[in-house]
N, C-alpha and C positions, 0 to 999 in steps of 0.2 A: 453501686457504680458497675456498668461493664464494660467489657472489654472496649466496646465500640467508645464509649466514652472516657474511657480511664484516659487517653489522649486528648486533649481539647482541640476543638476544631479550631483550623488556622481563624487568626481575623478575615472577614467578608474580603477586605481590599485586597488581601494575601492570596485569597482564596480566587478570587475576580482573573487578577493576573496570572495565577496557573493556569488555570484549565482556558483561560485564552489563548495563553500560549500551546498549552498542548493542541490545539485545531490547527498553527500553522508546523506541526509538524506528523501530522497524522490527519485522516480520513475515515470516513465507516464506507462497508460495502453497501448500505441505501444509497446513499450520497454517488458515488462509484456509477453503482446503476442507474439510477437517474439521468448522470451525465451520457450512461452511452446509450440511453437509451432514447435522450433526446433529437429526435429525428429532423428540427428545424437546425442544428448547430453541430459542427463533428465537434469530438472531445476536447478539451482545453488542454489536455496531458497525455502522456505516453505509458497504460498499465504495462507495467513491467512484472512477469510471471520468473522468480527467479532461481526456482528451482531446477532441475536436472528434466533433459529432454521425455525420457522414460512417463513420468510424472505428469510432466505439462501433457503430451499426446493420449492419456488416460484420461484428461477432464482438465479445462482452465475457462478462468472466465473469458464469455465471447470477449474479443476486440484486442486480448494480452497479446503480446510480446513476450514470446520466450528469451532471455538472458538470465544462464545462471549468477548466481552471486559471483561466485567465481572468477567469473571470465567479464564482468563489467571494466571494461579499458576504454580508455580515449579511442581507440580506433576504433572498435564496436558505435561508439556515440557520433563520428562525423558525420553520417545525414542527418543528423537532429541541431536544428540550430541553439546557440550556448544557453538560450534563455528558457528552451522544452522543460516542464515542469514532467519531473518523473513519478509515477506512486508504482511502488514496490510491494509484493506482497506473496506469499509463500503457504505451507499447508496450514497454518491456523497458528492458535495464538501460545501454542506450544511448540514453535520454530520459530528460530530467529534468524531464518535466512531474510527476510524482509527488513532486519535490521542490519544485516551484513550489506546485502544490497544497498540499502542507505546511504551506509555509511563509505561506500566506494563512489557512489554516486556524489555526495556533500563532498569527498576528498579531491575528486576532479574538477569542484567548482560548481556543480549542476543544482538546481533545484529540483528537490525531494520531498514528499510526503510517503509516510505506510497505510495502505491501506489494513486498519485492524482488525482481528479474525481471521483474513485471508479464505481459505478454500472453505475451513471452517465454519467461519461468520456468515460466507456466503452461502452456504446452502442451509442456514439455519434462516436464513433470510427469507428463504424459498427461493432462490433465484437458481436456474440454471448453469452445467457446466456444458461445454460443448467437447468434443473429443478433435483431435489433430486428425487433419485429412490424413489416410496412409498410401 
């Protein structure tokens, strides 16, 4: 027996409804790009880049929104109407500022997804960073 099995895999129907559930509260960066990159529709949501200014103007993905985790308040969100779905996402999948962002975001009521991997995933992706106009 090893490792990998010394635990038995959940049942199918167990199994079914996790990872269903995990898509409505996470995204990948193909999915991400795709959407902004389709040019018949603007995006369905608002990437949200939520680390510190410094970081973001050194490389984020086209089309982010810089708000650090931080500073996510109801007053930063009044020109987004209550129903903008937000994805959040940070230097990769060793920060968890995209989970802090989240979770200020779910606190206010908003709908949230992470984008997984973040700056990380994305340039494993191959995709492009763009740098902050200066």
């Amino acid at each position: 027996m090893s490792f990998v099995s010394d635990v038995p895999a959940a049942p199918s129907t167990e199994a079914l409804a996790h990872f269903s559930a995990s898509l409505a509260y996470e995204t990948d960066c193909a999915d991400v790009h795709a959407a902004l990159a389709a040019s018949n529709t603007p995006p369905d949501f608002v990437l949200l880049d939520v680390r510190g200014p410094a970081l973001f103007a050194r490389g984020h993905v086209p089309g982010a929104v810089n708000l650090p985790h931080g500073k996510i308040v109801e007053s930063k969100l009044a020109d987004y109407p209550a129903d903008t779905l937000f994805v959040t996402y940070c230097a990769g999948p060793h920060c968890n500022g995209a989970t802090r962002g989240a979770i200020r975001l779910a606190r206010l009521g908003r709908p949230v997804k992470i984008m997984t991997g973040g700056i990380t995933g994305w340039l494993d992706e191959g995709f492009e960073l763009i740098e902050a106009a200066r």
